[in-house]
C-alpha positions as CSV (number, residue, x, y, z in Angstrom):
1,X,48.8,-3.3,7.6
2,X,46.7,-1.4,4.7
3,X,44.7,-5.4,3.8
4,X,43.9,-4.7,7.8
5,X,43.0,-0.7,7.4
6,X,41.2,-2.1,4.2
7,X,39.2,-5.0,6.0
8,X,38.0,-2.5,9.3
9,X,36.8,0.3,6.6
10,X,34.7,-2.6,4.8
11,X,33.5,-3.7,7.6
12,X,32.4,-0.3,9.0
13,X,30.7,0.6,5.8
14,X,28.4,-2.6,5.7
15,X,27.8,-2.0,9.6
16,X,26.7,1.7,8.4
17,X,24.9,0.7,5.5
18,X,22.7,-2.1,8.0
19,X,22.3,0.6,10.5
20,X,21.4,3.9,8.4
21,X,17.4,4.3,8.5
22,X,15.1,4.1,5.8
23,X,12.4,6.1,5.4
24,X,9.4,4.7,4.7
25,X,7.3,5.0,1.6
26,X,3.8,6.4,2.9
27,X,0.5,7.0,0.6
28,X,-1.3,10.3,0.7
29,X,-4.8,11.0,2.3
30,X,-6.7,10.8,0.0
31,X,-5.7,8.7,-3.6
32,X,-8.3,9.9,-5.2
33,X,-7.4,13.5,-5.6
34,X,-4.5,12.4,-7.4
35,X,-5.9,11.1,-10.5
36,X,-7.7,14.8,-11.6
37,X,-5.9,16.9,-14.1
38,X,-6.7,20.3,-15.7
39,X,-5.8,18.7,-18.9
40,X,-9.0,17.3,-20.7
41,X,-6.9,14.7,-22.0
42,X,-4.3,14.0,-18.9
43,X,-7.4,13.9,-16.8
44,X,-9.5,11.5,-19.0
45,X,-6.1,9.5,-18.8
46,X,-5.8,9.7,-15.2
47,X,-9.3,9.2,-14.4
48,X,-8.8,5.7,-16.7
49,X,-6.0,4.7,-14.8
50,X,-8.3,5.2,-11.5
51,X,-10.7,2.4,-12.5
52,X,-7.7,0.3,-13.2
53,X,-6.6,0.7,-10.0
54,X,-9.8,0.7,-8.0
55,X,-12.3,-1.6,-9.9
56,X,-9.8,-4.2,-11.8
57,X,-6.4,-4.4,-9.4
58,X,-8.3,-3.4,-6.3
59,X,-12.2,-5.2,-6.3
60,X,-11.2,-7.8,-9.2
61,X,-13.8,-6.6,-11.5
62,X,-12.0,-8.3,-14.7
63,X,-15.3,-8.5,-16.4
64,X,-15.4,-5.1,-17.1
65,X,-12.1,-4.9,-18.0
66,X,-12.9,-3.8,-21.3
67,X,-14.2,-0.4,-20.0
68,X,-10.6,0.5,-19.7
69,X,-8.1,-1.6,-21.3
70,X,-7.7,-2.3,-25.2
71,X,-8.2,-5.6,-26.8
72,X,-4.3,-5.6,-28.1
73,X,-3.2,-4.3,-23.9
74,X,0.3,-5.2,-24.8
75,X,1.8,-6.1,-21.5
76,X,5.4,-6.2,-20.6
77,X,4.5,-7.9,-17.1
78,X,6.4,-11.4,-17.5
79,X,4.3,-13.2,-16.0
80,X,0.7,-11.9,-18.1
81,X,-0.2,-12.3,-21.6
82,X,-0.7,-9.6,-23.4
83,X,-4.3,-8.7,-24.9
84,X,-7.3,-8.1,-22.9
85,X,-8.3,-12.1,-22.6
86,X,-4.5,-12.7,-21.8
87,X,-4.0,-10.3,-18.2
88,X,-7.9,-11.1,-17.6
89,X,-6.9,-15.0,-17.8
90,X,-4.2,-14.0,-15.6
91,X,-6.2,-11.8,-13.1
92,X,-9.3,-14.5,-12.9
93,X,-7.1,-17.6,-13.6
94,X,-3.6,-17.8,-12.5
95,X,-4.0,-15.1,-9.2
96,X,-7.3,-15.9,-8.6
97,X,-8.4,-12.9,-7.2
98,X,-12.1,-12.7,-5.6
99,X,-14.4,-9.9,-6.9
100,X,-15.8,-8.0,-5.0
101,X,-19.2,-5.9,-6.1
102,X,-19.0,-2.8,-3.5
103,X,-16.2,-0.5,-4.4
104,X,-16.7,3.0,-4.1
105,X,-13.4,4.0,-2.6
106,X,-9.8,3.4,-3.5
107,X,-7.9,2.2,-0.3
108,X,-4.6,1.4,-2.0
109,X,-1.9,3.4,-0.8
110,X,-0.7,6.2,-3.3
111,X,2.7,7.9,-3.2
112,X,1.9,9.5,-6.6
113,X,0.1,9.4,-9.9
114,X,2.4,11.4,-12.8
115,X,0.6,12.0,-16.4
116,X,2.5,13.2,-19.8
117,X,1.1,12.8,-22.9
118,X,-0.3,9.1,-23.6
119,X,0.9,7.9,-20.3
120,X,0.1,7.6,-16.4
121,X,2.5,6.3,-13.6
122,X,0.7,5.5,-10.6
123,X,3.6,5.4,-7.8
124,X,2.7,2.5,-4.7
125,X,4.2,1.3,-1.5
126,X,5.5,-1.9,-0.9
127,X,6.5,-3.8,1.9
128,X,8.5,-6.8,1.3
129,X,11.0,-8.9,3.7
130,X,13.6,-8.0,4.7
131,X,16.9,-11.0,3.7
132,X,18.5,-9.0,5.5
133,X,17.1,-9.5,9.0
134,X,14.6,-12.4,9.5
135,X,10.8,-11.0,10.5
136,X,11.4,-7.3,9.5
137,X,10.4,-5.7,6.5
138,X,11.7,-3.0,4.3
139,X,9.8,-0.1,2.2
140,X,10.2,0.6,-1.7
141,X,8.0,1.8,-4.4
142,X,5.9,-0.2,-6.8
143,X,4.9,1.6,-9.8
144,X,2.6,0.8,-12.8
145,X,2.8,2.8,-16.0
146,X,0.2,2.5,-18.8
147,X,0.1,4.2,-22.5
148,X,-3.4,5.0,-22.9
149,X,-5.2,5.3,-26.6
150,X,-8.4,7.2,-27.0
151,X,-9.2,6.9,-22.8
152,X,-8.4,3.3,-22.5
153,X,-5.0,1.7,-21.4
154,X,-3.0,-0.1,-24.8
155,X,0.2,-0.6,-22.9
156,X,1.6,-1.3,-19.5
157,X,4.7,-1.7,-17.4
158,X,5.6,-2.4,-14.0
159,X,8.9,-4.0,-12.0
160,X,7.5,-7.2,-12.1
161,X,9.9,-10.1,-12.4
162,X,9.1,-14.2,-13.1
163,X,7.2,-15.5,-10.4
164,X,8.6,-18.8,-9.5
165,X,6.8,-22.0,-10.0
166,X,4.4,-22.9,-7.5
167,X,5.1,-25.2,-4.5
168,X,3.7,-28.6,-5.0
């Protein structure tokens, strides 16, 4: 009788945990605003981490890379060598991602950008699929943190795990 009573309260909580709602993770308005800070130095910081987002990860302008990121940029992305040749090799080389000249505007959805010190944490939402249910998605957060040295970024981590080989 209890391995039964056991079973059905299993049971009940994986039902519960399948059907309990998410929220989603939703950007604000206006990304921009985010990335100003009182601070001289928080804002120079944030302001850095802008570019990042907007000219490198967003228009895949990796030749001016240099206008923001070190020449050490020790990355602790597995799958990008660190130095400034190493994640622009990875950027131009391995992703393959197309530049594009005209970029005024951030469009990337941001939850948040956080700044303390030396370092900036840019908070992003993600939709992945869901293994759960086959065609649905699910929300989370991406994040991307960087350790900035004299206005330009020496340092970054993310959740990033080992992209699997590719698919002959």
């Amino acid at each position: 009788m209890k391995m039964r009573t056991f079973v059905l309260v299993a049971a009940l909580c994986a039902a519960g945990s399948v059907l309990q709602a998410q929220e989603p993770v939703v950007g604000v308005k206006d990304p921009e605003s985010l990335f100003k800070a009182s601070d001289p130095k928080l804002n120079r910081n944030k302001q850095a981490a802008l570019h990042i987002m907007r000219e490198l990860l967003q228009c895949g302008q990796w030749d001016r890379a240099g206008e923001w990121l070190t020449d050490a940029y020790h990355q602790h992305n597995p799958n990008a060598a660190s130095g400034l040749k190493g994640v622009v090799t990875y950027f131009t080389q391995v992703v393959k991602v197309k530049r594009i000249d005209k970029c005024d505007t951030l469009t990337q959805e941001i939850v948040a950008v956080i700044a303390e010190g030396d370092y900036v944490t840019v908070m992003i939402p993600r939709k992945y699929p869901d293994p759960r249910a086959a065609g649905k998605e699910y929300s989370t957060t991406w994040f991307d943190t960087w350790r900035f040295v004299n206005g330009k970024a020496d340092e970054h981590w993310d959740p990033a795990t080992i992209a699997p080989p590719a698919a002959r």
